[in-house]
C-alpha positions as CSV (number, residue, x, y, z in Angstrom):
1,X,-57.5,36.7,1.8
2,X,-53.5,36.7,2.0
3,X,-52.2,35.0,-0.6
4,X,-48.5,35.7,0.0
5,X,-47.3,33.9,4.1
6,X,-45.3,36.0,5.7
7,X,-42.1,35.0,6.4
8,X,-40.1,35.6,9.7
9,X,-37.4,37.5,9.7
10,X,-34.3,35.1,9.8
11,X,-31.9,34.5,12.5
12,X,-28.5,34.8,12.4
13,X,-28.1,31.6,14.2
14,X,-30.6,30.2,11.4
15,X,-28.2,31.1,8.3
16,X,-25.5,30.0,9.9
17,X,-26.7,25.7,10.5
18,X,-26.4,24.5,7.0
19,X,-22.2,26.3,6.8
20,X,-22.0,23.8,9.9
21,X,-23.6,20.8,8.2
22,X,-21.5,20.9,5.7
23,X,-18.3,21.6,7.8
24,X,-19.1,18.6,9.8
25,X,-19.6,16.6,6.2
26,X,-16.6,17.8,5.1
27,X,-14.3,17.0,8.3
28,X,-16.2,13.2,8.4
29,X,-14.9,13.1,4.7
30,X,-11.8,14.0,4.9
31,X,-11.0,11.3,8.2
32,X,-12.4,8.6,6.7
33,X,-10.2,9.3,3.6
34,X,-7.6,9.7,5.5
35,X,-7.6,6.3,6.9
36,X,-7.7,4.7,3.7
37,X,-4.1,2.7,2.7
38,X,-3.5,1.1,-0.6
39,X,-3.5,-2.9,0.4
40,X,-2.0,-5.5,-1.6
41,X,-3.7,-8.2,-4.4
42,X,-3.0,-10.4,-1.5
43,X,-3.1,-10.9,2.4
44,X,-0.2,-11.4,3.9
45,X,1.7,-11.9,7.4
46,X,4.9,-10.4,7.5
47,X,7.3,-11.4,9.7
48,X,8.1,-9.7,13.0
49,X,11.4,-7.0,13.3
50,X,12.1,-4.8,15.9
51,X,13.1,-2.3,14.0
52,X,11.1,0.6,13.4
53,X,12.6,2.4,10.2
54,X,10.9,3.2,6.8
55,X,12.6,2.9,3.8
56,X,11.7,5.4,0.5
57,X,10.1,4.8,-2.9
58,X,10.4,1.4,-4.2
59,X,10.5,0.7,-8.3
60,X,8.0,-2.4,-7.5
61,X,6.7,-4.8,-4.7
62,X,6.7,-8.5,-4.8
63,X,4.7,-10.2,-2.8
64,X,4.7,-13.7,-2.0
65,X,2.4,-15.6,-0.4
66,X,2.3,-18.6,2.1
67,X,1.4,-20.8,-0.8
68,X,4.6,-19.8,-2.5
69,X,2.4,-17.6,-5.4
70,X,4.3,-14.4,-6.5
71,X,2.5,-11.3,-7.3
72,X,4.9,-8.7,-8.9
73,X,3.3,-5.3,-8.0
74,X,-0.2,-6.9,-7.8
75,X,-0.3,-8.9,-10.6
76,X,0.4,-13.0,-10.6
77,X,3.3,-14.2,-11.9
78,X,4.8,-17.7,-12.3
79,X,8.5,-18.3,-10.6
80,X,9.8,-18.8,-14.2
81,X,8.5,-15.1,-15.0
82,X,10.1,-13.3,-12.2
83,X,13.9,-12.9,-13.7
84,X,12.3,-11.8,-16.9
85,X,10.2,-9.2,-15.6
86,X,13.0,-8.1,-13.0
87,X,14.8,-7.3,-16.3
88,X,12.7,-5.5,-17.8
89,X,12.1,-3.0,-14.7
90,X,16.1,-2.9,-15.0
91,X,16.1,-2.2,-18.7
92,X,13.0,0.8,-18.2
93,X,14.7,2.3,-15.9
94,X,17.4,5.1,-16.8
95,X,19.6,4.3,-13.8
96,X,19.6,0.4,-13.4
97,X,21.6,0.7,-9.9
98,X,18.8,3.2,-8.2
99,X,16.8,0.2,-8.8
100,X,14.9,-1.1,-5.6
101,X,12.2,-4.2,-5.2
102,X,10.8,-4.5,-2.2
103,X,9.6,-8.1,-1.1
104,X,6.8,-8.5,1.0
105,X,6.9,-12.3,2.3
106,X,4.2,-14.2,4.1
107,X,5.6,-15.0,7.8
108,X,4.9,-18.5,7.6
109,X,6.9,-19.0,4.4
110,X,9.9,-21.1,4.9
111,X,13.3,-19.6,4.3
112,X,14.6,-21.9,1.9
113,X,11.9,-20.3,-0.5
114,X,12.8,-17.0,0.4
115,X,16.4,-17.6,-0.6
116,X,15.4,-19.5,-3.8
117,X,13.3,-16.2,-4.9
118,X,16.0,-13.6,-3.7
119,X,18.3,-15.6,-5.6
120,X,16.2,-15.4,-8.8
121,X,16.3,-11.6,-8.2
122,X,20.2,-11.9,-7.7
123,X,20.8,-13.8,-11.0
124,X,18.0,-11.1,-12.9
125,X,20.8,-8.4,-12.0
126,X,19.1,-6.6,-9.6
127,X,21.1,-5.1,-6.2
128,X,18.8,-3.5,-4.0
129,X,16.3,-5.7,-2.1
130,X,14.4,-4.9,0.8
131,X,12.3,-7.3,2.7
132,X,9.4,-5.6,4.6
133,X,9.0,-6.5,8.5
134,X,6.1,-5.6,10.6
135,X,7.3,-4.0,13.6
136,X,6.8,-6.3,17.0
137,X,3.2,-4.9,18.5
138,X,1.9,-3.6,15.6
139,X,-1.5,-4.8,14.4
140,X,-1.6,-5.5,10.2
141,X,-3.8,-3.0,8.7
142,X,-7.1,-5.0,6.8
């Protein structure tokens, strides 16, 4: 009566399958995280440019929606907020002129609301606005 089995001697090509698994777990981890964007609180549309160039960093986002709702970096606001809390990004901020806001606007918003809410911005003291675009052939992400 054996009681211990005997065990075959392992293969090198044996040792070697689980360092694969788990370099093939690793590589399908790291492309699905890599694939993953920050979205917005909302969807939008933006409009259509032909341009192709990226701005930098941005000191906050405004997004406003198709139904005229502002979100000022992903949080609701009311139109009678905006100017305040454009201030107070000015105000926090140790160089008020390096300031920049970029507005990400529904396509199908009309352009006299656009001006009304780049004017708010305007009147708040702020200088540098940029409007995002989505290049022409260029599927939204989400």
């Amino acid at each position: 009566m054996n009681l211990y089995r005997q065990r075959k001697p392992q293969t090198q090509e044996n040792s070697m399958i689980p360092l694969i698994n788990v370099v093939f777990l690793m590589l399908a981890f790291f492309m699905i995280l890599g694939q993953i964007e920050r979205s917005d609180a909302v969807r939008l549309d933006p409009p259509d440019s032909l341009s192709l160039e990226v701005q930098g960093d941005y000191s906050a986002t405004l997004l406003i929606t198709a139904q005229q709702s502002l979100y000022l970096n992903d949080r609701p606001l009311r139109r009678e907020q905006l100017a305040g809390e454009i201030r107070r990004i000015l105000e926090a901020a140790a160089d008020p002129q390096s300031v920049r806001v970029l507005v990400k606007a529904d396509a199908t918003l009309p352009a006299t609301e656009l001006r009304l809410v780049l004017a708010r911005l305007r009147t708040a003291g702020l200088l540098r606005v940029s409007l995002a675009t989505e290049a022409l052939g260029v599927a939204s992400p989400g």
